[in-house]
C-alpha positions in Angstrom: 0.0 0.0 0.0 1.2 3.5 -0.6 2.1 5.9 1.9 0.0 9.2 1.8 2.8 11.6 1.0 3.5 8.7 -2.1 -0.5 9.2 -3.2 -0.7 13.1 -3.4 -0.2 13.8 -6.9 -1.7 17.5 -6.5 1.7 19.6 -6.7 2.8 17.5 -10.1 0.2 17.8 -11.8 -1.5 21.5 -11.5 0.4 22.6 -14.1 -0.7 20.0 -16.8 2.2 18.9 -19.3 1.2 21.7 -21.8 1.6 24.7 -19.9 4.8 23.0 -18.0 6.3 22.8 -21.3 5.2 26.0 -22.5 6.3 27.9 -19.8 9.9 25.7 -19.3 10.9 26.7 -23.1 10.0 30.6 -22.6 11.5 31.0 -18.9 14.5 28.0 -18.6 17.1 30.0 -20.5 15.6 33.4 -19.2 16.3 32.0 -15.6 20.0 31.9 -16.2 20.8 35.4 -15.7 20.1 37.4 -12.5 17.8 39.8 -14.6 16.1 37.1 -16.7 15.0 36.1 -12.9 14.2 39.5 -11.9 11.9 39.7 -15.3 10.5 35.9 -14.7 9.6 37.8 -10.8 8.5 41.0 -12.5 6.0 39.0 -14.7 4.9 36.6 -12.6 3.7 39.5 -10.0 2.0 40.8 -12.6 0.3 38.0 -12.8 1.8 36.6 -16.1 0.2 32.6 -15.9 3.0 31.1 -17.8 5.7 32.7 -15.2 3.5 31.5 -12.8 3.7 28.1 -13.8 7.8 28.1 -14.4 8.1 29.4 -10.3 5.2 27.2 -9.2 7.2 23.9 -11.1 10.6 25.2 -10.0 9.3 25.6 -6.3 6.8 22.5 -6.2 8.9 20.8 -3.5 9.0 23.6 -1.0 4.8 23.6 -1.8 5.0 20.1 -0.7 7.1 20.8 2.4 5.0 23.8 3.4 1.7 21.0 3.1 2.8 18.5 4.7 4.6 20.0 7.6 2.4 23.4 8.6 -0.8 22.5 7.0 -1.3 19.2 7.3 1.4 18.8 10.9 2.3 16.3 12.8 -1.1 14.8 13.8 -1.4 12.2 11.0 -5.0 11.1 12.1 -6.5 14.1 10.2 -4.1 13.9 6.9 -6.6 11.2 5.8 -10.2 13.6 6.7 -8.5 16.6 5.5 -7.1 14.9 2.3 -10.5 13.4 1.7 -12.0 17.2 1.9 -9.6 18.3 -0.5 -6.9 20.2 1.5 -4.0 19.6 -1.1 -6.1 21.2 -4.0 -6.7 24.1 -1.3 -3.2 24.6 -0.5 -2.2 24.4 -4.2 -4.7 26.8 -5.7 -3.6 29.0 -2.4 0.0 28.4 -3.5 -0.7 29.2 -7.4 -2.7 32.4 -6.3 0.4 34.0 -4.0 2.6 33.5 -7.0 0.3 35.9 -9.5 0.6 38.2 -7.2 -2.1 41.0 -6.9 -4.0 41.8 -3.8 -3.9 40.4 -0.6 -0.5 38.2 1.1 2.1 38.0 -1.7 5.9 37.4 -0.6 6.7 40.2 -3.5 6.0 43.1 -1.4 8.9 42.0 1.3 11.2 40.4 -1.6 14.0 43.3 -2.7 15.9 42.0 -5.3 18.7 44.9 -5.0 20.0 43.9 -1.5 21.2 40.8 -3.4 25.2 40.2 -4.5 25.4 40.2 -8.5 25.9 36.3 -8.6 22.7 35.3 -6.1 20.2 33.1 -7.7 17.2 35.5 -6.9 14.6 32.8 -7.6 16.6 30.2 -5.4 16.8 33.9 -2.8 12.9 34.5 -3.6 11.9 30.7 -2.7 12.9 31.0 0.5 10.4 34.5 0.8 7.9 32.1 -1.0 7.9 29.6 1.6 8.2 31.4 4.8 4.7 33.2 3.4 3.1 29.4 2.3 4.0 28.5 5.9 2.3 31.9 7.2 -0.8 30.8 5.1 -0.9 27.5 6.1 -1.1 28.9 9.8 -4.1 31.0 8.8 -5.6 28.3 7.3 -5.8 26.1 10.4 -6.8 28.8 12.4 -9.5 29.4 10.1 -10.5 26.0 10.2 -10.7 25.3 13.8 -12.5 28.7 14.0 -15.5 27.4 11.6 -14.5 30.2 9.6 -13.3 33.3 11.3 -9.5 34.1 10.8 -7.1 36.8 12.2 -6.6 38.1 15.6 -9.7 38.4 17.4 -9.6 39.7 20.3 -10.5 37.6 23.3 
């Protein structure tokens, strides 16, 4: 029998093969230099799809980590309920949705690409942005959830 972690298939597949090839031939080359990564940012916070899906393929595993470990946690006996409910398409269209930017939580309005050396990988720099805010989300999330609803601080 598989494990859980083994049966999610969400964070593979949400960018079908089309779109991951499409957006793998415009941005893989682009990605090489620090301002084709500051233009794959730039679009993608713009809410460019196609850069969307190059950062949400490049940065599927830190999704995955973010899932399992902050939304899902360590209590295994609600992966299966929660999993049933459709948590992991929740957390990926959640995901998908902070990397087009826009309004509300977006890890571009904290990420500076200038305080950066010349040779830093800035998507590898902005990943690390991308999952302290998927962590933050996942948090909400779970509060929300145990709340029946209601989310933020509330005073007591």
């Amino acid at each position: 029998m598989r494990t859980l972690r083994e049966a999610i298939s969400t964070f593979d597949t949400w960018v079908d093969r089309n779109r991951a090839e499409k957006a793998l031939a415009t941005y893989y080359e682009l990605s090489k230099t620090q301002d084709g990564q500051k233009e794959i940012l730039k679009q993608a916070s713009n809410g460019n799809g196609e850069a969307a899906d190059y950062l949400f393929l490049t940065y599927k595993k830190i999704i995955a980590k973010a899932f399992w470990a902050y939304y899902l946690g360590p209590d295994k006996r609600y992966h299966q309920r929660r999993l049933s409910a459709g948590a992991d398409e929740d957390f990926a269209s959640m995901a998908y949705a902070m990397l087009l930017g826009g309004e509300g939580t977006s890890p571009y309005k904290t990420f500076n690409p200038d305080k950066f050396t010349p040779s830093a990988d800035l998507i590898k720099q902005f990943g690390y942005y991308y999952y302290r805010y998927l962590q933050n989300e996942a948090m909400k999330m779970i509060r929300a959830e145990k709340m029946g609803g209601v989310a933020g601080n509330i005073p007591k």
